[in-house]
TORPA-4810 file (N, C-alpha, C, O; in nm, 3 decimals):
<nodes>
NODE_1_0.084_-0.118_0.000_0.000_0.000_0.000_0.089_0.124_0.000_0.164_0.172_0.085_X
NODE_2_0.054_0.161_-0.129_0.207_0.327_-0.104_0.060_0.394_-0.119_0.047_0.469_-0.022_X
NODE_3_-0.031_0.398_-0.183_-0.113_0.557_-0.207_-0.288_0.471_-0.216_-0.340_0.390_-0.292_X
NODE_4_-0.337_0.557_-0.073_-0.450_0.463_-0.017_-0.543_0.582_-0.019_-0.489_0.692_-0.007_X
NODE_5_-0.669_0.579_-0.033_-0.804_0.629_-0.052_-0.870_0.545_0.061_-0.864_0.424_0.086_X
NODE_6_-0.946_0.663_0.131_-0.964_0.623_0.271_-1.141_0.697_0.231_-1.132_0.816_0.200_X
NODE_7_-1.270_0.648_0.229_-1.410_0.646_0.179_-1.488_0.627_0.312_-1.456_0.569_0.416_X
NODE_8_-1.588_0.687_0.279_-1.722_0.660_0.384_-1.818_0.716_0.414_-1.787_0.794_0.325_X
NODE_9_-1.881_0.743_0.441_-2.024_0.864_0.528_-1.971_0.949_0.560_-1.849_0.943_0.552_X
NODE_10_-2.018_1.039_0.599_-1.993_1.165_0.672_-1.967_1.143_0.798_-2.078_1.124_0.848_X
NODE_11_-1.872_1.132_0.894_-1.871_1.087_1.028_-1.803_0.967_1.050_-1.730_0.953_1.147_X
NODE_12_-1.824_0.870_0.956_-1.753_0.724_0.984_-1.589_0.743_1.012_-1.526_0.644_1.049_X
NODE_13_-1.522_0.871_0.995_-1.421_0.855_1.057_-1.263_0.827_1.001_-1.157_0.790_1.051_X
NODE_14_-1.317_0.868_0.857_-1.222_0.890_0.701_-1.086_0.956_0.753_-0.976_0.903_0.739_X
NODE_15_-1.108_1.088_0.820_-1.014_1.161_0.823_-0.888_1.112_0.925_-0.768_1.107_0.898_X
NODE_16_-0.983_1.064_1.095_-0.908_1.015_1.181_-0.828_0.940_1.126_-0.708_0.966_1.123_X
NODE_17_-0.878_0.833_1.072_-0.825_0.711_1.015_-0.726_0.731_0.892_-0.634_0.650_0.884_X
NODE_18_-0.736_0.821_0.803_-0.621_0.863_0.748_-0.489_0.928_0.791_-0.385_0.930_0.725_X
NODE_19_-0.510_0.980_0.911_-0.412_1.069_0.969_-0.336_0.952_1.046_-0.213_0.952_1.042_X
NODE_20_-0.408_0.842_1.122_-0.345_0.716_1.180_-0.247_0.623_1.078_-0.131_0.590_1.098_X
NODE_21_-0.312_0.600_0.989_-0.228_0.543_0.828_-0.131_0.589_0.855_-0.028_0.535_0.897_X
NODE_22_-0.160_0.725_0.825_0.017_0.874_0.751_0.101_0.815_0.872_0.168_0.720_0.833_X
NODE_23_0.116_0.838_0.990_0.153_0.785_1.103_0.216_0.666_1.106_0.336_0.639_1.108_X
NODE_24_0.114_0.595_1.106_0.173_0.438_1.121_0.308_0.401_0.951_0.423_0.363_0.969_X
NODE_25_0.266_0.419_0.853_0.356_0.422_0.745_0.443_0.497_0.690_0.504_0.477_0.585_X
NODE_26_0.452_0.609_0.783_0.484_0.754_0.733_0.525_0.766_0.563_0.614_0.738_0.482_X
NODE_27_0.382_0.833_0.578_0.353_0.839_0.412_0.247_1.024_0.471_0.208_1.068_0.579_X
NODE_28_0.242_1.071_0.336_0.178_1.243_0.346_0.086_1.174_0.359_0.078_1.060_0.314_X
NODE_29_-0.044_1.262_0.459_-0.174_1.260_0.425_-0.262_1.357_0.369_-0.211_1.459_0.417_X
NODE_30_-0.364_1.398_0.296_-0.392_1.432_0.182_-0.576_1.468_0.247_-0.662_1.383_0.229_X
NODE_31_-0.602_1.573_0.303_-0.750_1.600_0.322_-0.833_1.641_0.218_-0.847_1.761_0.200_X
NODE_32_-0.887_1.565_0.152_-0.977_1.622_0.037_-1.036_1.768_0.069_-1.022_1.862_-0.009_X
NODE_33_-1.121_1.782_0.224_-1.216_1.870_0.281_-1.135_1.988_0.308_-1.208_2.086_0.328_X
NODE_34_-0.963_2.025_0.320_-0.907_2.071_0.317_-0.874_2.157_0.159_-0.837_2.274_0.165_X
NODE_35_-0.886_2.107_0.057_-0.859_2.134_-0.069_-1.000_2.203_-0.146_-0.983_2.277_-0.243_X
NODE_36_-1.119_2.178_-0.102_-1.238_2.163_-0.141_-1.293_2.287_-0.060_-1.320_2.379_-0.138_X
NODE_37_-1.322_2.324_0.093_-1.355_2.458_0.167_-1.254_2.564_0.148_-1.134_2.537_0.151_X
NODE_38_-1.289_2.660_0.132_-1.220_2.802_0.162_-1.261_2.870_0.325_-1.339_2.819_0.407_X
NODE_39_-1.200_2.968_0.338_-1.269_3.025_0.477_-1.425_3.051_0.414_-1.484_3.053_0.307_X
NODE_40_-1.450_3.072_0.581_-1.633_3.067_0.569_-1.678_2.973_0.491_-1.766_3.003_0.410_X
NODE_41_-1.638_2.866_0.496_-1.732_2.754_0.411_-1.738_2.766_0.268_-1.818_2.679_0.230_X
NODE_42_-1.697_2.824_0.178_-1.679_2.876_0.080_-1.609_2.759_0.012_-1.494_2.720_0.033_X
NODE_43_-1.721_2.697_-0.095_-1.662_2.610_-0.180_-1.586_2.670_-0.351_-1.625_2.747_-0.438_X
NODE_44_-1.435_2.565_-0.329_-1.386_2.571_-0.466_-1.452_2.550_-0.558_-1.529_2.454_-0.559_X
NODE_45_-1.439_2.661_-0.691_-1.465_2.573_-0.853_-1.448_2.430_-0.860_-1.382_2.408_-0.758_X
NODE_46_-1.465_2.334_-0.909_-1.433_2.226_-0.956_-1.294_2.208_-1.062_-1.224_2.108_-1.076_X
NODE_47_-1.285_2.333_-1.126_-1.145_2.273_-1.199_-1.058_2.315_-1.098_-0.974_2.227_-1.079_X
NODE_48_-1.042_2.419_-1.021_-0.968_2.448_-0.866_-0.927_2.306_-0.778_-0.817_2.255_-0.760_X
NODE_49_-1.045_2.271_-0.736_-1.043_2.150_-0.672_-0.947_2.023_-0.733_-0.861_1.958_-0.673_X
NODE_50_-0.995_2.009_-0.879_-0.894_1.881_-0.952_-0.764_1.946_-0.971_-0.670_1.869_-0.991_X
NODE_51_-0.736_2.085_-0.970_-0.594_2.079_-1.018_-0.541_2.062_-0.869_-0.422_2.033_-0.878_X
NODE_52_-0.581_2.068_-0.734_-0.533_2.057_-0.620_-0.512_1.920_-0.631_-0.414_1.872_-0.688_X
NODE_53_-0.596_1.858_-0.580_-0.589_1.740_-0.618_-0.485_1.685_-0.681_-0.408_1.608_-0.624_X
NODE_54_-0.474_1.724_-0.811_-0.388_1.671_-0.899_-0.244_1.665_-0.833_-0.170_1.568_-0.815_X
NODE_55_-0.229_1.801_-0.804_-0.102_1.847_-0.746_-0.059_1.781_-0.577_0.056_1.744_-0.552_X
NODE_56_-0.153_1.776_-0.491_-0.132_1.699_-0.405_-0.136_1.551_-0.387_-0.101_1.487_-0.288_X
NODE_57_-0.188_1.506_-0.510_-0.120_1.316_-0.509_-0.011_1.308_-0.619_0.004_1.195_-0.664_X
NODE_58_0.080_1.421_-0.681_0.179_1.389_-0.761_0.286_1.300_-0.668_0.356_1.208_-0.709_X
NODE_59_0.281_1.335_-0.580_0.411_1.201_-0.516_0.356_1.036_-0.510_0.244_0.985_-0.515_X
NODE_60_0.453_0.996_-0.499_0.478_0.813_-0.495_0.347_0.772_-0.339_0.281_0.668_-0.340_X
NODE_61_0.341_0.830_-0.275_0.297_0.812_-0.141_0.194_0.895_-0.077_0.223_1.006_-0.034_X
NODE_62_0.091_0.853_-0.071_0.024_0.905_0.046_-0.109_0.824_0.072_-0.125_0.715_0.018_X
NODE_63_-0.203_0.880_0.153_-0.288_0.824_0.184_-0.384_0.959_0.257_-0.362_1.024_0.359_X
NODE_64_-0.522_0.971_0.137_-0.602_1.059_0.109_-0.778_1.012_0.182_-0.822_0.899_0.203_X
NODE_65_-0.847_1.155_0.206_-1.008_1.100_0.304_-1.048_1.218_0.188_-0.995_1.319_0.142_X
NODE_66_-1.182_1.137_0.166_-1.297_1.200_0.106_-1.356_1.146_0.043_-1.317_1.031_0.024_X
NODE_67_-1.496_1.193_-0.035_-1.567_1.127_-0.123_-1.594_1.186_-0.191_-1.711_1.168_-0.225_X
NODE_68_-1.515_1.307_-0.268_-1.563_1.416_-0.379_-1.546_1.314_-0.500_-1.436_1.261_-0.516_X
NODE_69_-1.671_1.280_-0.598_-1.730_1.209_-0.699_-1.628_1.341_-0.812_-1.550_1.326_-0.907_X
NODE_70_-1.674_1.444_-0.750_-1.548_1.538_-0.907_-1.394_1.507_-0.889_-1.327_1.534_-0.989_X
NODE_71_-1.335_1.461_-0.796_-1.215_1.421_-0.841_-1.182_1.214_-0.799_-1.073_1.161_-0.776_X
NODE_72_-1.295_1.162_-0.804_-1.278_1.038_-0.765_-1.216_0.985_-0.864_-1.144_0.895_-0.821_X
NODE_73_-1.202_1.003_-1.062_-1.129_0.991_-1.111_-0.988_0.960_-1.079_-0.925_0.857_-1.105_X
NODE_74_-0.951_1.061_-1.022_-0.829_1.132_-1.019_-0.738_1.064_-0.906_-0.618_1.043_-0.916_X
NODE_75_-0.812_1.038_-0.805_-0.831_0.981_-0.637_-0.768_0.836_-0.690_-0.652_0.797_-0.678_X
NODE_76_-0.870_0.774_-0.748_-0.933_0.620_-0.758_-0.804_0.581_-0.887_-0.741_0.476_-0.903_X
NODE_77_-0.801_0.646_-0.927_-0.736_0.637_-1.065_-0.561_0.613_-1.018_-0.491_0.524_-1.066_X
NODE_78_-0.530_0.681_-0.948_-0.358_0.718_-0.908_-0.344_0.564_-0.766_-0.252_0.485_-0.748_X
NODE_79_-0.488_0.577_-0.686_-0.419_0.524_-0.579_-0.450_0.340_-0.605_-0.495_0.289_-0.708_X
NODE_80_-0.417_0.279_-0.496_-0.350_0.110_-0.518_-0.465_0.054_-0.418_-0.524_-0.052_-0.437_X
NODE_81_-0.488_0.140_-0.311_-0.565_0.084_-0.231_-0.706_0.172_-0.241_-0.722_0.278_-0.301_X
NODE_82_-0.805_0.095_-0.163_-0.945_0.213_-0.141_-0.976_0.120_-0.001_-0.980_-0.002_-0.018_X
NODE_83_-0.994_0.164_0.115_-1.020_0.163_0.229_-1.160_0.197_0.275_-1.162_0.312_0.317_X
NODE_84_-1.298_0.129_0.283_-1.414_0.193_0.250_-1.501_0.142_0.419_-1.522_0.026_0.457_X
NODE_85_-1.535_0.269_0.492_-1.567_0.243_0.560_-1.711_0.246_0.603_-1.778_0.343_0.638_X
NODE_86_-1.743_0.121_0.593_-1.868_0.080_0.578_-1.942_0.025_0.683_-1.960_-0.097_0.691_X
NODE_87_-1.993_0.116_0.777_-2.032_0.063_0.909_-2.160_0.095_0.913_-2.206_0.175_0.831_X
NODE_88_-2.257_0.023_1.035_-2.397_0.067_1.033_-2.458_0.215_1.061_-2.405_0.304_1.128_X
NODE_89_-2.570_0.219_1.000_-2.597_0.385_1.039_-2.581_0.441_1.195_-2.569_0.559_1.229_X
NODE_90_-2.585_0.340_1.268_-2.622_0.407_1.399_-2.477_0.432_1.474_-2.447_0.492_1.577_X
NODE_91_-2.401_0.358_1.378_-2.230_0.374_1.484_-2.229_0.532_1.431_-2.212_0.631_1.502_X
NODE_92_-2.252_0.528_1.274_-2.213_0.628_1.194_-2.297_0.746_1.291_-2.225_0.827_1.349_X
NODE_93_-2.388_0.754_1.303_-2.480_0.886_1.332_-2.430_0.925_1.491_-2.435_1.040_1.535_X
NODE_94_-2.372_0.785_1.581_-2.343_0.822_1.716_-2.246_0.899_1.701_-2.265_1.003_1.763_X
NODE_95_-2.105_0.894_1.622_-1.995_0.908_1.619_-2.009_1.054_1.572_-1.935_1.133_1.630_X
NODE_96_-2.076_1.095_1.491_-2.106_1.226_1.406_-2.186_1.294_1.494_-2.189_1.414_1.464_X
NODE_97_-2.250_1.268_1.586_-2.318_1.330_1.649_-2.236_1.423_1.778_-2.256_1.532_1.831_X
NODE_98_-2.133_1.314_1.792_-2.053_1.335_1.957_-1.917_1.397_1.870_-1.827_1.422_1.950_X
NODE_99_-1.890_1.417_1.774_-1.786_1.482_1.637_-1.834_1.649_1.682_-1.784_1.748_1.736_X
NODE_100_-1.959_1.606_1.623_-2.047_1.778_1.592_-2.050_1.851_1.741_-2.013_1.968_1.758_X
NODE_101_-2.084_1.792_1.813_-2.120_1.850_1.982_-1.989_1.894_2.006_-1.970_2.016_2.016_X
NODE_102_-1.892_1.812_2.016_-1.729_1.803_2.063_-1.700_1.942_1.954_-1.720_2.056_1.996_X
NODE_103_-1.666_1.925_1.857_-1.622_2.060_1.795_-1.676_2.201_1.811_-1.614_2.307_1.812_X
NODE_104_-1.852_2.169_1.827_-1.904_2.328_1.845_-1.875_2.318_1.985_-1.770_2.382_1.983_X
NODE_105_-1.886_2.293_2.080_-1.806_2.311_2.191_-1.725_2.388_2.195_-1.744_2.505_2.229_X
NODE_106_-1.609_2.335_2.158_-1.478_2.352_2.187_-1.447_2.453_2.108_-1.367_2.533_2.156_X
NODE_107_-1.515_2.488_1.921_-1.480_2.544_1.838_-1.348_2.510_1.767_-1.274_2.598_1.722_X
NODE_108_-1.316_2.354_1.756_-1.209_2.330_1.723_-1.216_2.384_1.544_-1.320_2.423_1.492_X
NODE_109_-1.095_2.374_1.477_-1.098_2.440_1.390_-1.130_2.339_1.258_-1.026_2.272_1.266_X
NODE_110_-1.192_2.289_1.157_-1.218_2.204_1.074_-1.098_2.228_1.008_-0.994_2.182_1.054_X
NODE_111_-1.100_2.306_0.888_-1.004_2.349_0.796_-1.045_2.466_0.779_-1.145_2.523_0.822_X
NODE_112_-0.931_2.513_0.686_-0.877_2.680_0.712_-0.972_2.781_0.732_-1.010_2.852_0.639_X
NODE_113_-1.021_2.795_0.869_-1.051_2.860_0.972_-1.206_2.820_1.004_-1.270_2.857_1.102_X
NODE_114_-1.250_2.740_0.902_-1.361_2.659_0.927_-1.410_2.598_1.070_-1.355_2.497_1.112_X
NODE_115_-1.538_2.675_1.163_-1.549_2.530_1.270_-1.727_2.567_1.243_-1.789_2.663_1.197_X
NODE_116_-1.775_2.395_1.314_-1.868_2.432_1.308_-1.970_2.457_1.440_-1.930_2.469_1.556_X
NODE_117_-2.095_2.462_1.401_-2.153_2.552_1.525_-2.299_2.463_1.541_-2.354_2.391_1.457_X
NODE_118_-2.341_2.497_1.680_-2.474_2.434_1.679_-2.575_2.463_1.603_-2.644_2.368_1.565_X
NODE_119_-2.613_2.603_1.560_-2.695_2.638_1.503_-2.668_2.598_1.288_-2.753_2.593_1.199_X
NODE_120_-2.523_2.578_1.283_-2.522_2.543_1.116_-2.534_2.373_1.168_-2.493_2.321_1.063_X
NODE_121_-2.548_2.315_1.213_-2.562_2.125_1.244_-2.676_2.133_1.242_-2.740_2.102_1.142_X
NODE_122_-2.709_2.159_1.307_-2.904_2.147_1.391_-2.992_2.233_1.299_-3.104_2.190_1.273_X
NODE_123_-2.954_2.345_1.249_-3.107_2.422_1.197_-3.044_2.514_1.046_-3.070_2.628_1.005_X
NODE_124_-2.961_2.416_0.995_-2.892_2.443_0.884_-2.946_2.329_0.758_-2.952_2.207_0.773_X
NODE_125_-2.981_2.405_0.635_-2.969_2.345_0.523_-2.862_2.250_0.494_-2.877_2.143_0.435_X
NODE_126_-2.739_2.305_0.547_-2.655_2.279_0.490_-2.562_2.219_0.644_-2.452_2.268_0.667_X
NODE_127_-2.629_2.100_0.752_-2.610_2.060_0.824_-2.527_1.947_0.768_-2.547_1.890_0.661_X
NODE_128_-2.441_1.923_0.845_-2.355_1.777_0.845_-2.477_1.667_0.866_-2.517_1.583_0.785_X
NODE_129_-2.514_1.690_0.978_-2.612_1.569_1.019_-2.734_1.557_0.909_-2.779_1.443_0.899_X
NODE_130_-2.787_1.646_0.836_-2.820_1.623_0.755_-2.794_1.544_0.634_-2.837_1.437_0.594_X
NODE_131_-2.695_1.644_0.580_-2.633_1.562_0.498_-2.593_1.416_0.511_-2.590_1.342_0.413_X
NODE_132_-2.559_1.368_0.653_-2.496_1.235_0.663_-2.630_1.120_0.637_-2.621_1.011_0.581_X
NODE_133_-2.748_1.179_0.694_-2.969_1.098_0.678_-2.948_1.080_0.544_-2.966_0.964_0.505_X
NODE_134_-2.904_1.187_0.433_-2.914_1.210_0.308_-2.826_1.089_0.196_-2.858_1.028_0.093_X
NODE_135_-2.721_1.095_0.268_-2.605_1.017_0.174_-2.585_0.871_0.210_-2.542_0.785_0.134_X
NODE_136_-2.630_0.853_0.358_-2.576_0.721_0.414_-2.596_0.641_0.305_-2.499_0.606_0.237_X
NODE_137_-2.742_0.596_0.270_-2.819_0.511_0.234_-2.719_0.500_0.061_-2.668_0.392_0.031_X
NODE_138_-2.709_0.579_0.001_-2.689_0.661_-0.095_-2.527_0.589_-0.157_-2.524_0.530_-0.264_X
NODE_139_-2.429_0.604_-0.089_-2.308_0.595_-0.044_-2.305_0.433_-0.024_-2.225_0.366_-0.090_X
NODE_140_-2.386_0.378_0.059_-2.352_0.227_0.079_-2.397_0.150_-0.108_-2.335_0.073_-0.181_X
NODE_141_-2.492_0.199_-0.118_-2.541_0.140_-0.292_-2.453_0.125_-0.409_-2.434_0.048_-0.504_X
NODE_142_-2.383_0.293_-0.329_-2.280_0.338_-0.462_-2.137_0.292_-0.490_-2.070_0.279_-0.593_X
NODE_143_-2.115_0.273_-0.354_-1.959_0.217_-0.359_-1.927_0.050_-0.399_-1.820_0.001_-0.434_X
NODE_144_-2.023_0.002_-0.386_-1.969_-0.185_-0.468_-2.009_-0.142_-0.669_-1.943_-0.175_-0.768_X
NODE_145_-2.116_-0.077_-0.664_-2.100_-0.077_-0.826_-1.993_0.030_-0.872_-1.975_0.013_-0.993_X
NODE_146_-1.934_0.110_-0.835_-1.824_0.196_-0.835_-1.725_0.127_-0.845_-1.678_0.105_-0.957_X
NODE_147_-1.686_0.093_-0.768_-1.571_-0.028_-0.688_-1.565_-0.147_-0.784_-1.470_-0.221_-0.755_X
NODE_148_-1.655_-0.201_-0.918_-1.673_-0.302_-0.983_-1.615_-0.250_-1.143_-1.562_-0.327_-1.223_X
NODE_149_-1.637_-0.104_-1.167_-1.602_-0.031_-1.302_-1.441_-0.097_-1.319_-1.377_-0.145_-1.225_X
NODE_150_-1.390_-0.087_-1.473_-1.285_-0.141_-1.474_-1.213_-0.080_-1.488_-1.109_-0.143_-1.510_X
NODE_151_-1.194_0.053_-1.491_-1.101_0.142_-1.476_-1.037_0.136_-1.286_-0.929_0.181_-1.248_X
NODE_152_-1.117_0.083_-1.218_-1.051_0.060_-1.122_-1.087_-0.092_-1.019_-1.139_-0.128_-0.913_X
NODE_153_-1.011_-0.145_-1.150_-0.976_-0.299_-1.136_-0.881_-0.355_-1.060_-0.882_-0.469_-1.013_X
NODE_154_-0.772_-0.244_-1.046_-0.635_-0.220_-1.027_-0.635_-0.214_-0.865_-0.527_-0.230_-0.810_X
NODE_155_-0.747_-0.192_-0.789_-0.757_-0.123_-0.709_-0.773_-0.252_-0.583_-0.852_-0.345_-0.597_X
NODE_156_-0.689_-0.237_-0.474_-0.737_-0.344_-0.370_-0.840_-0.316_-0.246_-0.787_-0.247_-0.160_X
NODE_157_-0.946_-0.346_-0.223_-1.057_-0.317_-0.166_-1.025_-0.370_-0.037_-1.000_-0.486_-0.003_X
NODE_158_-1.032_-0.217_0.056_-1.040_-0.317_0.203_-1.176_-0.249_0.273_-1.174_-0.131_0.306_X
NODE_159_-1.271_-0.315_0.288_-1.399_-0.280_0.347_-1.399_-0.341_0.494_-1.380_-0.457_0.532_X
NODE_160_-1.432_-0.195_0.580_-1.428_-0.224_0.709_-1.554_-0.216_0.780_-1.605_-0.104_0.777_X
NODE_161_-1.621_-0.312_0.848_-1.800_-0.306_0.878_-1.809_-0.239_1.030_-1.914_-0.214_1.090_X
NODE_162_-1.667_-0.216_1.080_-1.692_-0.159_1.237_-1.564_-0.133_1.281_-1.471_-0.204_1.245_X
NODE_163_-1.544_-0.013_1.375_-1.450_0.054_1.459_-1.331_-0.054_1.452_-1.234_-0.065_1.379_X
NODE_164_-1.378_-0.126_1.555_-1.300_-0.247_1.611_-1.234_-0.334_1.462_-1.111_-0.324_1.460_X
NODE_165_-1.275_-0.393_1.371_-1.220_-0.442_1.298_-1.122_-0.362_1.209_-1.038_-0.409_1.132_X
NODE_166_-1.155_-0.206_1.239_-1.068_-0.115_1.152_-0.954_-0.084_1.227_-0.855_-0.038_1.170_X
NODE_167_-0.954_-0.111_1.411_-0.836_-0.102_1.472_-0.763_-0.215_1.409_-0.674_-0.199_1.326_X
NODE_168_-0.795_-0.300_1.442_-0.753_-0.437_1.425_-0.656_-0.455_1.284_-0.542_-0.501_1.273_X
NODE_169_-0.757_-0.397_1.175_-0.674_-0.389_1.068_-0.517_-0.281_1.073_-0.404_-0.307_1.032_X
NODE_170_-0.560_-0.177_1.130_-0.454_-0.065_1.129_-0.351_-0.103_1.208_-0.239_-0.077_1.164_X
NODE_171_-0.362_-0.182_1.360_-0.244_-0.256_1.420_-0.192_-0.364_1.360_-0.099_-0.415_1.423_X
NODE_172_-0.225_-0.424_1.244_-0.144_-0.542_1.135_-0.034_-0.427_1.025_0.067_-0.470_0.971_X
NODE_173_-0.081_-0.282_1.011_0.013_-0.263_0.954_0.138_-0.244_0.969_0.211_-0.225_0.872_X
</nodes>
C-alpha cells in the first residue's frame, strides 16, 4: 500500500483514520475537505479542486479522506488501495453526532478557519447531520457498483464493517 483512498459517510471517521495510516507508514496525508472549503465555508470551482488534487497526489505516497465524486477519477485512478468504511448507520450517526457536539463546543478548527456551530448542524440546510440521513443510504449502494467499473480494477478493496475491525486492521500494519 504506497497511495491509499480512505471512503465513507460523513462521520464514519475517514479523516481520523487517514491521519493514523500517515503515522503508522509515514507516508503524506492528503485531506480532500481541506482542498475543497475556503474560509467561511466557501466552496472551490471544480477545476480548482482537480488541479489541487492533482497536485497533491503527484508524489509516490500518500494516503487521502474524502468522497468528492469530481475528483474520484483522479483519487481512484492514481491510488493502489481504497479503504471503505462501511459501518452501520447508527455507529455512523453516534460518532457524528458526539464529532459535531465536541467541535461546536470547543470550536475546534475544521479546515482553514472553518469550525462548526450548533446552530449550522441542527437548523442548517446545509447541516452535516443532515447531509450524513441524506447520503448514508446513498453511499452504501454506490460504492460496490463503483468499486466493480474497470477502470478501477487495479484497485485493492479493504472494506471495514466496524471501529474495532478497523483497529484491528490498522495494528497489522
Amino acid at each position: 500500500m504506497q497511495r491509499i483512498s480512505v471512503v465513507g459517510t460523513s462521520g464514519s471517521g475517514k479523516t481520523t483514520l487517514a491521519r493514523q495510516i500517515s503515522q503508522r507508514l509515514a507516508i503524506p496525508h492528503v485531506e480532500l475537505d481541506a482542498l475543497h472549503w475556503e474560509p467561511n465555508w466557501t466552496e472551490v470551482a471544480d477545476e480548482v479542486m482537480r488541479d489541487r488534487v492533482s497536485v497533491a497526489l503527484s508524489c509516490n505516497t500518500w494516503v487521502v479522506d474524502g468522497n468528492y465524486s469530481i475528483v474520484r477519477d483522479i483519487v481512484w485512478g492514481k491510488a493502489d488501495t481504497v479503504v471503505w468504511l462501511d459501518y452501520p448507520f447508527w455507529v455512523v450517526m453516534k460518532q457524528l453526532l458526539w464529532r459535531t457536539f465536541w467541535r461546536s463546543v470547543t470550536q475546534e478548527e475544521v479546515c482553514n478557519g472553518n469550525r462548526e456551530t450548533f446552530q449550522k448542524a441542527l437548523f442548517s440546510r446545509d447541516s452535516i447531520l443532515l447531509w450524513a440521513l441524506q447520503t448514508y443510504d446513498k453511499k452504501r449502494r454506490e460504492y460496490p457498483i463503483l468499486l466493480q467499473k474497470p477502470e478501477y480494477a487495479h484497485l485493492k478493496v479493504v472494506c471495514m464493517r466496524s471501529p474495532k475491525s478497523t483497529q484491528d486492521w490498522l495494528s497489522s500494519l
